[in-house]
C-alpha positions in Angstrom: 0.0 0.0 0.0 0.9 3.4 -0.8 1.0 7.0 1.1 2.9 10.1 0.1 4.5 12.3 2.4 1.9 15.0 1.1 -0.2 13.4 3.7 1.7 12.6 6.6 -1.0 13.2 8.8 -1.9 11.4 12.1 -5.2 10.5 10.4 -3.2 9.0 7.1 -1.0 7.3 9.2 -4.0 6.0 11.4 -6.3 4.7 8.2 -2.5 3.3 6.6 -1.7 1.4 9.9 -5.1 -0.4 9.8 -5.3 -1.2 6.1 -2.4 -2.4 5.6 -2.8 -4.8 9.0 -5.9 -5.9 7.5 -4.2 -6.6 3.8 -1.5 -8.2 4.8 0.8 -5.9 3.0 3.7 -3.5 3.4 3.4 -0.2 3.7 5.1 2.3 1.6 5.6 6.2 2.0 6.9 8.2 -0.8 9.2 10.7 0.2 10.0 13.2 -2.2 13.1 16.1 -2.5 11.0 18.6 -3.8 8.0 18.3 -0.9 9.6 16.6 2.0 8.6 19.2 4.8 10.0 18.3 8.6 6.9 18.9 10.1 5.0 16.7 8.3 7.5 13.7 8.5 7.7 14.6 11.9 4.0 13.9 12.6 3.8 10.8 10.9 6.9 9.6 12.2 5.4 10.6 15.4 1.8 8.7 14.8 3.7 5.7 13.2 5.7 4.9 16.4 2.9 4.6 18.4 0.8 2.5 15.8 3.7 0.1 15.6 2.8 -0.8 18.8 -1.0 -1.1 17.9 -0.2 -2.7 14.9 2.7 -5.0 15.3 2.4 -6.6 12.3 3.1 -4.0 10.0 6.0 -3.4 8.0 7.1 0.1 7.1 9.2 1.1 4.3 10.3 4.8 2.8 11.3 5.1 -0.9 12.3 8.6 -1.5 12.7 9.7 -5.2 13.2 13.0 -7.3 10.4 13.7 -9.1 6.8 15.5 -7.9 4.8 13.5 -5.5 2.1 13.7 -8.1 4.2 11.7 -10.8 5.8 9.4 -7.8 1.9 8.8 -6.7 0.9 7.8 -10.2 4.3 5.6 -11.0 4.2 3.6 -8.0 0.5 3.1 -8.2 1.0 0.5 -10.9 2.5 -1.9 -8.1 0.5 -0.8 -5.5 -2.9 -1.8 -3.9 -4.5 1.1 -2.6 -2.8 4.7 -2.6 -3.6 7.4 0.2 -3.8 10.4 -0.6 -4.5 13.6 1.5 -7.4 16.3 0.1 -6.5 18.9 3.3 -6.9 22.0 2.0 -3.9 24.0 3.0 -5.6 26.9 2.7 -8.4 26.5 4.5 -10.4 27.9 1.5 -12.4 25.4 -0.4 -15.9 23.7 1.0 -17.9 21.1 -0.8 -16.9 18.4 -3.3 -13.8 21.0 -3.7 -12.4 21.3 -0.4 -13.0 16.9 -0.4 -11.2 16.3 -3.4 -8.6 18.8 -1.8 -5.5 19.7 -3.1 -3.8 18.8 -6.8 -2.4 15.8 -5.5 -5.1 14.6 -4.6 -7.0 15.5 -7.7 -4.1 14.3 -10.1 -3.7 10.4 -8.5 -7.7 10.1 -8.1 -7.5 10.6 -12.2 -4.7 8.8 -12.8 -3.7 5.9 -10.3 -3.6 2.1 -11.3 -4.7 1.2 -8.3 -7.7 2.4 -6.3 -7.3 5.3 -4.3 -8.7 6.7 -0.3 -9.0 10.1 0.2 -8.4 11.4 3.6 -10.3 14.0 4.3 -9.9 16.9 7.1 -7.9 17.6 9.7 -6.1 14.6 11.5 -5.9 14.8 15.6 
């Protein structure tokens, strides 16, 4: 299963942890140079240590590469079950179906994933 770092989000990491416990798969975040942001790795590193306890059985890997998260999304997808993806609204803007289907990441691997894809919606806690 996939996540990007995009959505490194106590709520991502939360609905990852449990899918992938329930698949039976490993779990793979995509780290990118151009979007990794310390906070955000922080707060899923954060939320993934204490789901490792939770969820024992799951096996966590990081692939970082060096293109957009949007192209890595849509690459890996091919060889991936299920990608999560985050539609937070950074700006705080958007309502609706808009503000759901969040930001262009979002939008971009909903279009053009292999695999199916979960949106994570709002603001994790």
């Amino acid at each position: 299963m996939l996540v990007g770092d995009h959505a490194l989000t106590a709520r991502a990491a939360e609905f990852a942890f449990a899918e992938v416990s329930v698949r039976g798969v490993d779990l793979v975040v995509l780290a990118t140079t151009k979007t990794r942001k310390a906070s955000r790795h922080h707060e899923f590193t954060h939320a993934s240590s204490s789901l490792g306890e939770k969820y024992p059985d799951v096996s966590l890997h990081y692939a970082c590469v060096r293109c957009g998260i949007r192209r890595a999304l849509v690459k890996a997808s091919a060889e991936s079950q299920l990608a999560v993806v985050d539609a937070q609204d950074r700006d705080g803007l958007r309502g609706g179906l808009a503000g759901m289907l969040g930001n262009s990441v979002s939008r971009a691997t909903l279009r053009r994933s292999d695999c199916p894809v979960t949106v994570i919606c709002g603001r994790g806690r």
